[in-house]
C-alpha positions in Angstrom: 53.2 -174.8 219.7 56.6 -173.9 220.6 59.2 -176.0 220.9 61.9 -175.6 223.1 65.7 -176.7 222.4 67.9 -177.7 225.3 72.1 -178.1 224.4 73.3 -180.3 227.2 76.2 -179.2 229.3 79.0 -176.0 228.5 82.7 -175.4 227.4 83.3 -175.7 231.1 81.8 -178.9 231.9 84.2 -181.5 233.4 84.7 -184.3 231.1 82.6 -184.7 228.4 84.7 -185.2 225.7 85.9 -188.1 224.0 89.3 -190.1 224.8 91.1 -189.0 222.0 89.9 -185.3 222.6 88.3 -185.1 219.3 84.6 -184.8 220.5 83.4 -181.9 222.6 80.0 -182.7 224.0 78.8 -179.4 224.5 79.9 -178.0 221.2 78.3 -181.0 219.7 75.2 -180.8 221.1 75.2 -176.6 220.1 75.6 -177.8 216.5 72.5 -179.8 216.5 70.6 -177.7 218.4 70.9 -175.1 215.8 70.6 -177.2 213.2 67.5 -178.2 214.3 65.8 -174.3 215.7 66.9 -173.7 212.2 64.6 -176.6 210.5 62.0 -175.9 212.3 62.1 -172.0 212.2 62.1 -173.1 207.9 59.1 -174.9 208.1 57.0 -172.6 209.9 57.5 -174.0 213.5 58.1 -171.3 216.7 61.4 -172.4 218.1 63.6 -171.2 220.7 67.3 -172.1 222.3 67.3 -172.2 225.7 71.1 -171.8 226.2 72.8 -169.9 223.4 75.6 -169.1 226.0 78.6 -171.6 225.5 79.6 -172.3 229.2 77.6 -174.7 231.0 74.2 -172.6 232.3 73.1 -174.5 235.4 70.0 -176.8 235.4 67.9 -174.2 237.5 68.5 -171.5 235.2 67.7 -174.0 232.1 64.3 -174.7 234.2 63.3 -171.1 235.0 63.4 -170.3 231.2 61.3 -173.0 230.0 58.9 -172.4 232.8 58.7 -168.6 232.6 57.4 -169.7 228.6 55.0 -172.4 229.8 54.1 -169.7 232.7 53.7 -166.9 229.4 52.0 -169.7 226.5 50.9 -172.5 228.3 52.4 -175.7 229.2 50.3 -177.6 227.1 51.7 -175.4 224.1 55.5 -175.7 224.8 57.7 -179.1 224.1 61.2 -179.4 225.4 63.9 -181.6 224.3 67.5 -181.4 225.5 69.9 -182.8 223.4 72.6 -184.6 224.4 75.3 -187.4 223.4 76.3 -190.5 225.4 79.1 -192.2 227.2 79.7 -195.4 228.6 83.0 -194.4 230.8 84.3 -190.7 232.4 85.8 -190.2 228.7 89.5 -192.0 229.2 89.5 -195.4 227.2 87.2 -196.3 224.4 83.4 -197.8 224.9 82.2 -200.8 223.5 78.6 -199.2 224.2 76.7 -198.0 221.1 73.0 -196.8 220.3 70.4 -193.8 220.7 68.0 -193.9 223.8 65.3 -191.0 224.7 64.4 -190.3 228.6 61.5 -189.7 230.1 60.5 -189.0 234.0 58.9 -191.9 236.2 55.4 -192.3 235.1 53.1 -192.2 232.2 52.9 -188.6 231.0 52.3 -186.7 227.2 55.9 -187.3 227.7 56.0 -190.5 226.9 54.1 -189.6 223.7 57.1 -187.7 222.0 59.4 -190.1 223.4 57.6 -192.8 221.1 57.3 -190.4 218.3 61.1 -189.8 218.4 61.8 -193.0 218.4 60.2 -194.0 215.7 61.4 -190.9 213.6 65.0 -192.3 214.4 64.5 -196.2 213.8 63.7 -195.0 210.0 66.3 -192.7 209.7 69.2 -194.8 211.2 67.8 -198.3 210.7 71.1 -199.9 211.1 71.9 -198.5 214.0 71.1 -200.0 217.6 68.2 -198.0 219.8 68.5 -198.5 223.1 64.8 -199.0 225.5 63.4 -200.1 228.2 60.1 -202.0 227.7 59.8 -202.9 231.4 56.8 -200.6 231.2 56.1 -201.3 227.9 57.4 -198.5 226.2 60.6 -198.0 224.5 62.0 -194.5 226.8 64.0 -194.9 229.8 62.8 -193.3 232.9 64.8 -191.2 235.1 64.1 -188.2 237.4 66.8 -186.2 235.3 65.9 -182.5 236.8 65.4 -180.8 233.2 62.8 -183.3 232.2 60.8 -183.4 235.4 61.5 -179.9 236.9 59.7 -178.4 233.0 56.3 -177.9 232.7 55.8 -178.9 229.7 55.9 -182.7 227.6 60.2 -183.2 228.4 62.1 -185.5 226.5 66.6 -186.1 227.6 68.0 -187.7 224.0 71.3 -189.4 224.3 72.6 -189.3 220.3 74.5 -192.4 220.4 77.9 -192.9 222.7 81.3 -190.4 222.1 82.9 -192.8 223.9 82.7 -195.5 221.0 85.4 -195.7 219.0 83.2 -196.3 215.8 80.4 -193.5 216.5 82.6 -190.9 217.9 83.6 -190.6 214.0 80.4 -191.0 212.4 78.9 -188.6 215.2 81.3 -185.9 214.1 80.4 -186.2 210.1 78.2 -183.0 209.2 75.9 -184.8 207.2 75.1 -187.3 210.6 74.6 -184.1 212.5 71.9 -182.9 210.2 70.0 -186.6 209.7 69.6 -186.2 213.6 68.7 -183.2 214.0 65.9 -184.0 210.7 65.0 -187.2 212.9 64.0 -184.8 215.9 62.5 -182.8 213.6 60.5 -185.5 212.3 59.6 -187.1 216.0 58.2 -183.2 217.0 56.4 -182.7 214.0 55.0 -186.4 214.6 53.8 -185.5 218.0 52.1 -182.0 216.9 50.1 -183.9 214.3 49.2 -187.0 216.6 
């Protein structure tokens, strides 16, 4: 199995970034997403970046790498997940939205499957903190045609790692040892999936 890390966005992204400046989305999201090739590369998983370029590699690009590997492996041997962080506004006044949320596409796919496993890898590791879902179709991911998720070959899953635009877990997002309990949780939710 090899699991495929997305970093949302690039250094030359409009927006992105907190109100106060502070929080850089796309160097936040390259932070985790080493963190976590790096977790799983310790404990014997086959991991790849997608992006390790800093400016913002457009979605079609993304695409064409993690299908050229599902093209080369499989797709039923590849996972992606892109890792982003939320916001409630366009990044110029503080949020009063807060929580983690995973996205799916439209549909009931294997999907759907990580997107569970995720989430219950992150409702134990932040258990005081609010997860967003959607049950209308009685599971917890959203579902949106985001062009990463349903353009891949492979199971896709979008996380949104709580909102920069929130006063409150803007600071706690930037706190090393929150970066690594996430990118453990993602860890956790793949190796969940893999076993399932």
């Amino acid at each position: 199995m090899r699991i495929l890390i997305d970093a949302g966005h690039g250094i030359d992204t409009p927006g992105k970034r907190s109100p106060d400046g502070t929080f850089r989305e796309y160097l936040w999201n390259r932070e985790v997403a080493e963190m976590l090739y790096n977790l799983l590369e310790e404990h014997g998983f086959d991991a790849d970046l997608v992006v390790t370029e800093t400016n913002d590699i457009p979605l079609k690009t993304r695409v064409r790498r993690i299908n050229e590997v599902c093209s080369l492996i499989g797709s039923h041997n590849v996972l992606l997940l892109s890792i982003h962080s939320n916001a409630a506004g366009i990044g110029e006044n503080w949020m009063n939205v807060q929580g983690w949320s995973a996205y799916t596409t439209k549909g009931e796919t294997k999907s759907d499957r990580l997107a569970d496993c995720l989430y219950d890898a992150f409702e134990k590791a932040f258990p005081n903190k609010k997860m967003r879902k959607d049950m209308q179709d009685g599971d917890r991911d959203w579902e949106e045609n985001f062009y990463i998720i349903q353009k891949s070959k492979c199971p896709a899953v979008l996380i949104e790692n709580f909102f920069y635009d929130n006063k409150e877990e803007c600071q706690w997002l930037q706190q090393e040892a929150i970066k690594v309990r996430i990118a453990m949780a993602i860890e956790q939710g793949i190796k969940d999936y893999v076993r399932y």
